[in-house]
C-alpha positions as CSV (number, residue, x, y, z in Angstrom):
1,X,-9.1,-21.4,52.2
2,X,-8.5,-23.4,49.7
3,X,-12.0,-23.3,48.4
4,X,-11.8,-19.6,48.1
5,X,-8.7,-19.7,46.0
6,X,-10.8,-22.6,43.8
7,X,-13.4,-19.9,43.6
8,X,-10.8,-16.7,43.1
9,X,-9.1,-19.0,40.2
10,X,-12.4,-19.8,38.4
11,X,-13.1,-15.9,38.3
12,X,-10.2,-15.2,36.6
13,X,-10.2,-17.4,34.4
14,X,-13.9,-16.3,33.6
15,X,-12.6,-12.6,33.4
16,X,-9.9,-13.6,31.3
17,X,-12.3,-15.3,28.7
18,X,-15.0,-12.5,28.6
19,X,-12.2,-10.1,28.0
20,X,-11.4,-12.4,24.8
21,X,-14.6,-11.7,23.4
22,X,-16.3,-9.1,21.4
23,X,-19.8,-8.1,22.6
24,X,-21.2,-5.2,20.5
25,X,-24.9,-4.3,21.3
26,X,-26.5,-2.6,18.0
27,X,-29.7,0.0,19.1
28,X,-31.0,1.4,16.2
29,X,-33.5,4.2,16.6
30,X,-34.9,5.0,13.0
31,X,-38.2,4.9,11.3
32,X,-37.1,2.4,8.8
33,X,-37.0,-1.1,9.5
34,X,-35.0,-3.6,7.3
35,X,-34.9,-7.2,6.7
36,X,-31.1,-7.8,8.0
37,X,-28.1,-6.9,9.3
38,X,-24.8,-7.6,8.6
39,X,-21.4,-7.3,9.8
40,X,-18.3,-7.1,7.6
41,X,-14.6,-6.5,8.1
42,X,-11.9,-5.6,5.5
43,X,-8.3,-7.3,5.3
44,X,-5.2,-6.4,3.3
45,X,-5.6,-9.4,1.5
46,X,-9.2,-10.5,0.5
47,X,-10.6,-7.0,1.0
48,X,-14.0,-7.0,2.4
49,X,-15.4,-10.6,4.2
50,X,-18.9,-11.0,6.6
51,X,-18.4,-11.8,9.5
52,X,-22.2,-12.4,10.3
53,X,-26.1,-11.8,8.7
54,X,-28.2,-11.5,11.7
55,X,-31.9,-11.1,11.3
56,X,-33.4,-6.9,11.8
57,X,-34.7,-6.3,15.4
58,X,-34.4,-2.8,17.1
59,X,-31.6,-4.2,19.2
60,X,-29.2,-6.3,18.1
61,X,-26.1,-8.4,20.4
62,X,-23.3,-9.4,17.8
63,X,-20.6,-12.1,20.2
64,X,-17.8,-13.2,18.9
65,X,-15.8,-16.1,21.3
66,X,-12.5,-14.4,19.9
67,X,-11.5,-10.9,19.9
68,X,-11.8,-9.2,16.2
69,X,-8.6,-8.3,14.1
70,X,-7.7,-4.6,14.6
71,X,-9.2,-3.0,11.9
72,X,-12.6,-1.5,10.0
73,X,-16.0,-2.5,10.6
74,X,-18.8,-2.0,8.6
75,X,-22.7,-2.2,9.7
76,X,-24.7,-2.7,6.6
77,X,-29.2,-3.2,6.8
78,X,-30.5,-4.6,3.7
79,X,-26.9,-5.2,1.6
80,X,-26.5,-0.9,2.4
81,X,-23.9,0.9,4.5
82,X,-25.2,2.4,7.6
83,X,-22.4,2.6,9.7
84,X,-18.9,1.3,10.6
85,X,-17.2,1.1,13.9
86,X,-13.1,0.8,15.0
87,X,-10.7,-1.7,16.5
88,X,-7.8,-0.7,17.5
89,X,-6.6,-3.9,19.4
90,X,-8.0,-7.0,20.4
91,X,-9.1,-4.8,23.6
92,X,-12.1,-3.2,24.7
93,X,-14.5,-5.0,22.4
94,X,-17.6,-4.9,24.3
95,X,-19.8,-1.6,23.7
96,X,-22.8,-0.2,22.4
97,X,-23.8,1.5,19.3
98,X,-26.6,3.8,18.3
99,X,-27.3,4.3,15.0
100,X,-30.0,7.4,14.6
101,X,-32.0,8.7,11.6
102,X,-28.8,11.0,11.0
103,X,-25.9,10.0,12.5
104,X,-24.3,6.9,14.6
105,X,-23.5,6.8,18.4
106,X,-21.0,4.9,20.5
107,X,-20.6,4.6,24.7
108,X,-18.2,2.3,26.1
109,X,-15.6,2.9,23.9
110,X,-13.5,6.2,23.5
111,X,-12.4,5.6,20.3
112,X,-15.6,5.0,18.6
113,X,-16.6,7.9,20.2
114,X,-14.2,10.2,18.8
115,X,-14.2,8.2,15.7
116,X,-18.5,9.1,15.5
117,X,-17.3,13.0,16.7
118,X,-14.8,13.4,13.9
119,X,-17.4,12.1,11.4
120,X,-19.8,14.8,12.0
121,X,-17.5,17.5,12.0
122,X,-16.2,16.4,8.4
123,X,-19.4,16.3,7.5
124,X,-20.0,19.8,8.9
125,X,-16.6,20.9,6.7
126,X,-18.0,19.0,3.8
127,X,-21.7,21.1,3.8
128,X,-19.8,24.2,4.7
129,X,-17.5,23.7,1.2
130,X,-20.7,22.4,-1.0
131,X,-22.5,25.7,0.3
132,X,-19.8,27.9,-1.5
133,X,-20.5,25.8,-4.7
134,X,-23.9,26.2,-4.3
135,X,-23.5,29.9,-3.4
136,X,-21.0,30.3,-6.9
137,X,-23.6,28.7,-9.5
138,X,-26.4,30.9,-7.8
139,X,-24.4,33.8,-8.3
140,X,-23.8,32.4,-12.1
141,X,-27.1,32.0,-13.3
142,X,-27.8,35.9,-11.9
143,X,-24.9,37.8,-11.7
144,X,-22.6,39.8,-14.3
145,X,-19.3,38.9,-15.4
146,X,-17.6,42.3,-13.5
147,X,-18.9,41.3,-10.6
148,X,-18.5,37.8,-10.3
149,X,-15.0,37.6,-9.9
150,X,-15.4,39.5,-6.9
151,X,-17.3,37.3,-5.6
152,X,-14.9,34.3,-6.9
153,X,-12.2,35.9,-4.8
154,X,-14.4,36.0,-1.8
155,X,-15.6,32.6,-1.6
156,X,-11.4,30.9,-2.3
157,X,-10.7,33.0,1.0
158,X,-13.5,31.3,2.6
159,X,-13.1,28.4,1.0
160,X,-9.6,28.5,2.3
161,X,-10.2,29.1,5.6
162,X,-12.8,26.1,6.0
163,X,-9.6,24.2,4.7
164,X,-7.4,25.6,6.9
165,X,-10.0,24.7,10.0
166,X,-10.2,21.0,8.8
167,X,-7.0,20.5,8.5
168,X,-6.0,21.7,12.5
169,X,-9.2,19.6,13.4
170,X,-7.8,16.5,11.7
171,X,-4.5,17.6,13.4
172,X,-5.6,17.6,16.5
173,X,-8.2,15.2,16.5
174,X,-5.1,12.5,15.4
175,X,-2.9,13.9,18.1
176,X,-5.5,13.2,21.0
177,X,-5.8,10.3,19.7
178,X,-2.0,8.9,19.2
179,X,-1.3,5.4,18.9
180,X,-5.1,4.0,17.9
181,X,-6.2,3.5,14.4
182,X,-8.4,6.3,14.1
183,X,-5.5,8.8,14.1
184,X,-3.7,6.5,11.3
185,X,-7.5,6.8,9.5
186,X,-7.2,10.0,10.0
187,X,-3.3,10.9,9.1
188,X,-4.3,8.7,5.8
189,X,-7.8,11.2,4.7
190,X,-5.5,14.2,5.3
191,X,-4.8,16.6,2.2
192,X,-1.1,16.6,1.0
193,X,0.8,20.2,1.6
194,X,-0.5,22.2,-1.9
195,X,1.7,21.9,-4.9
196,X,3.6,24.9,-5.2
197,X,2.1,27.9,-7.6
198,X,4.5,27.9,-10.3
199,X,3.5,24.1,-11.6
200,X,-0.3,24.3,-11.0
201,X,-1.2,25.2,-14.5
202,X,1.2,22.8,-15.4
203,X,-1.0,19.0,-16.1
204,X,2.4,17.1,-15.8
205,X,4.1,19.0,-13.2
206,X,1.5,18.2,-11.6
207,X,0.7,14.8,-12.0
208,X,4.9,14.3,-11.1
209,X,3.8,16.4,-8.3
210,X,1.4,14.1,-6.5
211,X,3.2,11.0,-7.6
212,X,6.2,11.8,-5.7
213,X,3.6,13.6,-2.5
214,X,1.2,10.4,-2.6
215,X,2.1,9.0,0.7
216,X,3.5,12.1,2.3
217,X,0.6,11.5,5.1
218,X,0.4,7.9,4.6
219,X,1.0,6.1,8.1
220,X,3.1,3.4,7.3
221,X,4.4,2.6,10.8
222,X,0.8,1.2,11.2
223,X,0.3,-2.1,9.3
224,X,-3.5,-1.7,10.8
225,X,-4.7,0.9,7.6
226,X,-4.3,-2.0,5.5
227,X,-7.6,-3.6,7.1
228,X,-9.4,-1.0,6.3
229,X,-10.6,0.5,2.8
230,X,-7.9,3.7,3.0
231,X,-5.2,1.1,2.6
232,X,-6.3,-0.2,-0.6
233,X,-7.4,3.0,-2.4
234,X,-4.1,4.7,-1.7
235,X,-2.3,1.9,-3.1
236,X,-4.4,1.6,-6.0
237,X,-4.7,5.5,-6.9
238,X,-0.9,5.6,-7.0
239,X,-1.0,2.6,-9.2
240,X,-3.0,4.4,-11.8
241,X,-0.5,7.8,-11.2
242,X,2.5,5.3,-12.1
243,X,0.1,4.1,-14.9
244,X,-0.4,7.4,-16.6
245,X,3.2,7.9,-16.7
246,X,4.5,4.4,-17.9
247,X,7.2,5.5,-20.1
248,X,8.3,8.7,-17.7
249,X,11.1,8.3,-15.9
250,X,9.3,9.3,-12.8
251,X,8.1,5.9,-12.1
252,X,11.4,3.9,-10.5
253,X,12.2,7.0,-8.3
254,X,8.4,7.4,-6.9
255,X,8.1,3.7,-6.3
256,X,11.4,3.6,-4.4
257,X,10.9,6.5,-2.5
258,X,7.2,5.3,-1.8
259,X,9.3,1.9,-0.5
260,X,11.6,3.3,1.5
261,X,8.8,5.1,3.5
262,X,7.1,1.7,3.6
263,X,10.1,-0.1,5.1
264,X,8.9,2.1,8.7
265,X,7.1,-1.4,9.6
266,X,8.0,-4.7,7.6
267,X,4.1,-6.0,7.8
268,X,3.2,-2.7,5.9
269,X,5.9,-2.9,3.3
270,X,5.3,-6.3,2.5
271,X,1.9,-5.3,1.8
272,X,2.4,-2.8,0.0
273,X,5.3,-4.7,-2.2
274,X,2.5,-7.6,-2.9
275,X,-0.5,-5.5,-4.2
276,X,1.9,-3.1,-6.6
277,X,3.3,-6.7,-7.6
278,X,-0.2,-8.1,-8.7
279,X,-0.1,-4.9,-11.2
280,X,3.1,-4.5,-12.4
281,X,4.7,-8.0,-11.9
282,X,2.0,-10.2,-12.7
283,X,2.0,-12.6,-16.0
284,X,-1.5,-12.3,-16.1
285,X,-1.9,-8.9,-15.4
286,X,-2.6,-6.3,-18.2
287,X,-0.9,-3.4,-16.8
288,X,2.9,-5.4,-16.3
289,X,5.5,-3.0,-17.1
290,X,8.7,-5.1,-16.6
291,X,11.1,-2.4,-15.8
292,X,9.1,-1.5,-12.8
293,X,9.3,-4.9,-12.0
294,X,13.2,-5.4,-11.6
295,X,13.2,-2.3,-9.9
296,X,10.8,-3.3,-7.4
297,X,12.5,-7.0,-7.4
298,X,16.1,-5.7,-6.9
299,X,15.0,-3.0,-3.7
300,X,13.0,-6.0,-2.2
301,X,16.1,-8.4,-2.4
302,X,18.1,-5.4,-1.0
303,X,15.9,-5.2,2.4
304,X,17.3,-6.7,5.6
305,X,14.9,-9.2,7.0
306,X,13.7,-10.8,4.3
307,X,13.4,-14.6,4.4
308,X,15.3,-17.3,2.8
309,X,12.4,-18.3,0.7
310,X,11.2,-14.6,-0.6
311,X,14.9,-14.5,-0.9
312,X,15.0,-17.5,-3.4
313,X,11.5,-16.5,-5.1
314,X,12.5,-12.8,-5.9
315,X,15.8,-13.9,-7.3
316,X,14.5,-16.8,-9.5
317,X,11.8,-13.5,-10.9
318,X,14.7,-11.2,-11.2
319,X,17.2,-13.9,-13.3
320,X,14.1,-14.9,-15.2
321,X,13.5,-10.7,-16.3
322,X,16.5,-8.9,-15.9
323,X,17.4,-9.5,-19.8
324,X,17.3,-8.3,-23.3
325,X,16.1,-4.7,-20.7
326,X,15.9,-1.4,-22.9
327,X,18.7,0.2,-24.3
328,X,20.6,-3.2,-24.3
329,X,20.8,-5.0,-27.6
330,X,18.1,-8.2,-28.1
331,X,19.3,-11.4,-27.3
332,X,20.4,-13.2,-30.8
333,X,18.7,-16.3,-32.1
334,X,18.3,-18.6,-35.5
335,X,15.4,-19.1,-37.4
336,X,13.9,-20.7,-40.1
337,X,11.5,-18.7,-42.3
338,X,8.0,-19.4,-43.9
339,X,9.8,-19.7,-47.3
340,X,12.4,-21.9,-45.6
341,X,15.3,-19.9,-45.6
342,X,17.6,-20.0,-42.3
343,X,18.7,-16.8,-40.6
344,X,19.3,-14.5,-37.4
345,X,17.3,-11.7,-35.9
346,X,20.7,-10.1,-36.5
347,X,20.4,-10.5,-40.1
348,X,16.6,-8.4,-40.8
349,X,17.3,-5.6,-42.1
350,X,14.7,-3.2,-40.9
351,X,14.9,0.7,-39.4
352,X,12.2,-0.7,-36.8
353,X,11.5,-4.0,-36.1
354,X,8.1,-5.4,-34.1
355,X,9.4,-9.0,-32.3
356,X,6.7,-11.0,-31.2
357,X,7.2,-14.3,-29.5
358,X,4.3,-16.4,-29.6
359,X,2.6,-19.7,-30.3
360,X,0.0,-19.9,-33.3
361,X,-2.8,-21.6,-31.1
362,X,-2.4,-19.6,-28.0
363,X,-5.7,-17.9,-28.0
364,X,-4.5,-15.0,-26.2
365,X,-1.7,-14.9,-29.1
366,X,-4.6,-15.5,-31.6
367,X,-6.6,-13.1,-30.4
368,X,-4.0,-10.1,-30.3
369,X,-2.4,-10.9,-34.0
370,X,-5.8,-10.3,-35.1
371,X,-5.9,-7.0,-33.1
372,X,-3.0,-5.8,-34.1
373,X,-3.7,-6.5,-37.9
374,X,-6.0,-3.7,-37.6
375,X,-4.2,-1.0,-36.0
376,X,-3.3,2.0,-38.6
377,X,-0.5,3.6,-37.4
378,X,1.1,0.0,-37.3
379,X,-0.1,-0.8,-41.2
380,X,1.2,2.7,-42.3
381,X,5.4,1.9,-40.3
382,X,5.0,-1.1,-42.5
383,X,3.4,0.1,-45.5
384,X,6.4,2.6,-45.4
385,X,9.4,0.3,-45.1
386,X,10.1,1.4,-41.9
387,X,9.3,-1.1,-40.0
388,X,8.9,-5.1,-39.5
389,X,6.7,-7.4,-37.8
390,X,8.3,-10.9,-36.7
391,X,6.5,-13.4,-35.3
392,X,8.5,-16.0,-33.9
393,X,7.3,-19.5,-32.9
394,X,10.1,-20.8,-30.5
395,X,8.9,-24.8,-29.8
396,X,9.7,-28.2,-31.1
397,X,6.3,-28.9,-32.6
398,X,6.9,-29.3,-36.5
399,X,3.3,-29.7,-37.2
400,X,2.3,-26.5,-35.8
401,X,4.7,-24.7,-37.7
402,X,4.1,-26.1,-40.9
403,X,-0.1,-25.8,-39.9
404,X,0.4,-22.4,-38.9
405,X,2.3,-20.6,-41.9
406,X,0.4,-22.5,-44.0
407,X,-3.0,-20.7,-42.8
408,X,-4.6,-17.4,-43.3
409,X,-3.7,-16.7,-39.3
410,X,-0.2,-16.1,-41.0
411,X,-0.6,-12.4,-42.1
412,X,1.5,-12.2,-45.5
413,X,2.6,-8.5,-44.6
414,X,4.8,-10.1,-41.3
415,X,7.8,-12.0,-41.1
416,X,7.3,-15.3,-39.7
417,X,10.0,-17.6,-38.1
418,X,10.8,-20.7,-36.0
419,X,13.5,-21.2,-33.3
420,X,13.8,-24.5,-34.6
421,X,16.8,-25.0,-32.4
422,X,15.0,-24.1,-29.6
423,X,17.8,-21.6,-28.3
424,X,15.2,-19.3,-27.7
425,X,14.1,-21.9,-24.0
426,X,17.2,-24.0,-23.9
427,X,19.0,-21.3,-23.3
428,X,16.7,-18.9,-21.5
429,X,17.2,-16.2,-24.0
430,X,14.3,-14.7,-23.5
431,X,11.1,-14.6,-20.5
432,X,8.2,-16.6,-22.2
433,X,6.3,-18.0,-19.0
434,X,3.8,-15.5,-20.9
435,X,2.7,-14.4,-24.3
436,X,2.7,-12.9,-26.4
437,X,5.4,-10.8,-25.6
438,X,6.7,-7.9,-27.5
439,X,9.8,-5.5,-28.3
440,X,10.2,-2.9,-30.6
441,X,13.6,-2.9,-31.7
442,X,16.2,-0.2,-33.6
443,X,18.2,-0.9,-36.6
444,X,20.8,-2.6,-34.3
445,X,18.5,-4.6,-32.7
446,X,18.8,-2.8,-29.8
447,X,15.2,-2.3,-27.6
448,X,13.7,0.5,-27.1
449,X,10.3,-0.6,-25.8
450,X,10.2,-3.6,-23.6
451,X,7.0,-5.9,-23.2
452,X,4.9,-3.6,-25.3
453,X,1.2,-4.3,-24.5
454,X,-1.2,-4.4,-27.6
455,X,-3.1,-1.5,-26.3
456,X,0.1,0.2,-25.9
457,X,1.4,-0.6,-29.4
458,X,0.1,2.7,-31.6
459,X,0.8,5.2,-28.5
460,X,4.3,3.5,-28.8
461,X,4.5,4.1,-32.4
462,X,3.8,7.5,-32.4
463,X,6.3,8.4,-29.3
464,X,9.2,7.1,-31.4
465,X,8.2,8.7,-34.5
466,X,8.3,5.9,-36.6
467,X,6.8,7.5,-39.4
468,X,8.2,10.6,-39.0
C-alpha cells in the first residue's frame, strides 16, 4: 500500500512538472530549407528578446523547463518572419505547428487554431479590398471620365460591404474566443466606428477625431497586449497624434481620457503611463513637452494604489516642473551682463524676449546656439526690435564666464548674463536638470511658450506673430 502511494506521489509530481513546461514541435513542410530557426518573444518593456536559435531540420522540438510568459511568439528561418504562435496562460504549452508553403497550422491547441483561422480570413478580406484597387486603376488607364464614377460608386458599396463582413468576423471571432489573448489581438486590429461625415473633409477635425477615438477598441482590462507588438504601436501612433498637435489644447483632455480607460487594469496603466513618460517626460528625450508632463504627473499621483515610492518619485518630478508654467509670469532673477552692468529679467525691455538657460561648454548648449544663429525668422524678430535673445549662464564658475563672453561663441546680437548669485539653483527658480532650456516671454515677462525645442523655435515664432 504504501508503495503504491510512493508510486501515485512520484506521478504527480511528474505530471505536475511536465505541465510546467512548454513543448512546441515545429513541422515545416516547404521547398525551402534555411540555415536556422529562431524563437522570439515580445515584452512591454524590452520589446522583442530570443528566446532560442536552433539549427534548420524539417522537424523541430523547442522545451522550455518553465512555462512561457503569456504573450506573442514569433517563428523566424534565416533572421525572416515565418510565423508566430499565442499564449494565453502558462497552460497548455505543449502542441504542434505546421508551417506550409502558404500558410501555418496548429493541433493541440484551440487557440492557435483559431488564431491560424482568423489569419487567413483577413487575408482573404485583405485580397478581396486590394482586388477593388486593382479593379479601379484598370478601369483608369481605360475607361472615360462619365463613366468612371459609376464605377467609383460601385466599388465603395463593395468596398463597404467587405468592411462590414470583417468587422462581424472580427466580432465574432473575439466573442468565441472571450477571455484569451487572441480576442484582445483581435479587439486591438479592429477599425474605430467612422468619423462622422460632416468633419471628413476636415484634416484637423479629423486628426482631433482619432486622437480622442484612438483606444476606443483598445483592451485595456488585458495587461497581456502589451507583450505583443499591438501594444507598442498603439501607444506610439497616439504619441505621434499628440505630437502633431503639441500646442492644441486637445492634448491634456485625450491623454486623460486615454488614462482613465487605462486605469481598467493597474499593470496596463502603469504601462502605458511609463512609455508616454519616456516621450513626453524624459530630460533626454527630444519630443518633452512639459505641460503634458504635469498633466500626466498630477492624474498619476491622483490614482488609488499607487505606492509610497512612485508616490515620492512623481511628486519630487511634479515640485521640480510645476513652475514658471505658461500664462504665469517667469520667475525673477539678477544678473550681471557682458559689459558688466547688474540687472533683472524684469528690467529688459523687449516686446518678446527668447530666455535661454545654458552653460557655455555644454555641447548640447553649443551645438543648438549655433543652430539657432542661423534660423531666419529668429534673425528677422530681432533684426526688428521685437524681440531678445538672453542667454543666461546660472553657475559659480567665474572663469567660464569671463572665457565665454569673451569668445566668438558669444553672438554680439544676444544678450548675455550671469546668475552670479546663483538664485537661479539655490533657490530652485527654475528646472535645469537639462539644457538648454527655453521660454519665449511677453513684454511682462509672462510665458507664453514653455520649454521651446530648437526645432520648434521658427514654427513658434510664426504662431505668435512676432513679426507681424
Amino acid at each position: 500500500m504504501r508503495k503504491a502511494l510512493f508510486l501515485f506521489t512520484v506521478f504527480l509530481i511528474m505530471l505536475g512538472c511536465c505541465s510546467g513546461q512548454t513543448n512546441i514541435s515545429i513541422q515545416f513542410n516547404t521547398s525551402r530549407e534555411y540555415k536556422t530557426v529562431m524563437i522570439q518573444g515580445y515584452q512591454a518593456d524590452t520589446g522583442y528578446y530570443t528566446l532560442t536559435t536552433l539549427p534548420y531540420s524539417k522537424t523541430l522540438a523547442f522545451k522550455n523547463k518553465t512555462p512561457l510568459e503569456p504573450g506573442l511568439y514569433f517563428i523566424l528561418c534565416d533572421s525572416s518572419m515565418t510565423g508566430a504562435f499565442i499564449l494565453s496562460s502558462s497552460k497548455n504549452q505543449n502542441f504542434n505547428v505546421t508551417i506550409g508553403e502558404q500558410e501555418i497550422k496548429f493541433s493541440g491547441n484551440h487557440e492557435n487554431e483559431q488564431y491560424a483561422l482568423y489569419l487567413k480570413q483577413m487575408h482573404d478580406f485583405e485580397q478581396q479590398m486590394e482586388a477593388l484597387n486593382r479593379e479601379y486603376q484598370d478601369a483608369q488607364r481605360s475607361m472615360p471620365q462619365y463613366m468612371l464614377k459609376t464605377l467609383v460608386d460601385s466599388l465603395n458599396v463593395k468596398a463597404k460591404r467587405i468592411q462590414k463582413a470583417q468587422k462581424e468576423y472580427q466580432a465574432q471571432m473575439a466573442a468565441t474566443n472571450k477571455g484569451t489573448l487572441l480576442a484582445s489581438i483581435i479587439q486591438t486590429s479592429t477599425e474605430i466606428q467612422t468619423p462622422p461625415e460632416d468633419i471628413i473633409n476636415n484634416r484637423y477635425k479629423m486628426m482631433e477625431y482619432y486622437t480622442m477615438h484612438y483606444f476606443d477598441n483598445f483592451p485595456w482590462e488585458d495587461p497581456r497586449i502589451f507583450n505583443t507588438p499591438l501594444g507598442d504601436n498603439k501607444t506610439k501612433e497616439f504619441q505621434s497624434l499628440l505630437l502633431q498637435q503639441r500646442n492644441h489644447p486637445i492634448l491634456d483632455s485625450a491623454i486623460l481620457s486615454a488614462f482613465r480607460a487605462s486605469k481598467a487594469n493597474p499593470t496596463s496603466h502603469r504601462i502605458f503611463f511609463e512609455k508616454l513618460e519616456k516621450v513626453f517626460g524624459d530630460h533626454a528625450s527630444p519630443y518633452r513637452i512639459e505641460r503634458v508632463y504635469i498633466t500626466m504627473l498630477k492624474d498619476m499621483l491622483a490614482t488609488k494604489g499607487i505606492s509610497e515610492l512612485d508616490k515620492r518619485h512623481y511628486t519630487y518630478e511634479l515640485n521640480a516642473i510645476d513652475k514658471n508654467n505658461e500664462g504665469e509670469r517667469a520667475n525673477n532673477f539678477r544678473i550681471v551682463t557682458s559689459t558688466g552692468d547688474t540687472t533683472t529679467l524684469y528690467d529688459i525691455q523687449s516686446e518678446y524676449l527668447l530666455l535661454y538657460l545654458q552653460h557655455p561648454t555644454c555641447p548640447t548648449c553649443q551645438r543648438v546656439r549655433k543652430m539657432i544663429a542661423d534660423f531666419p525668422f529668429l534673425n528677422k524678430a530681432i533684426a526688428s526690435g521685437k524681440m531678445k535673445v538672453l542667454t543666461v549662464y546660472f553657475e559659480d564658475e567665474t572663469e567660464v564666464w569671463n572665457n565665454y563672453i569673451h569668445s566668438p561663441e558669444a553672438n554680439p546680437n544676444y544678450l548675455h548674463g550671469w546668475n552670479f548669485d546663483q538664485s537661479i539653483s539655490d533657490n530652485a527658480l527654475y528646472d535645469t536638470r537639462a539644457i538648454p532650456y527655453m521660454f519665449i516671454l511677453d513684454k511682462n515677462k509672462r510665458i507664453l511658450r514653455k520649454n521651446v525645442m530648437e526645432n520648434d523655435l521658427e514654427d513658434q515664432i510664426k504662431q505668435l506673430h512676432i513679426l507681424n
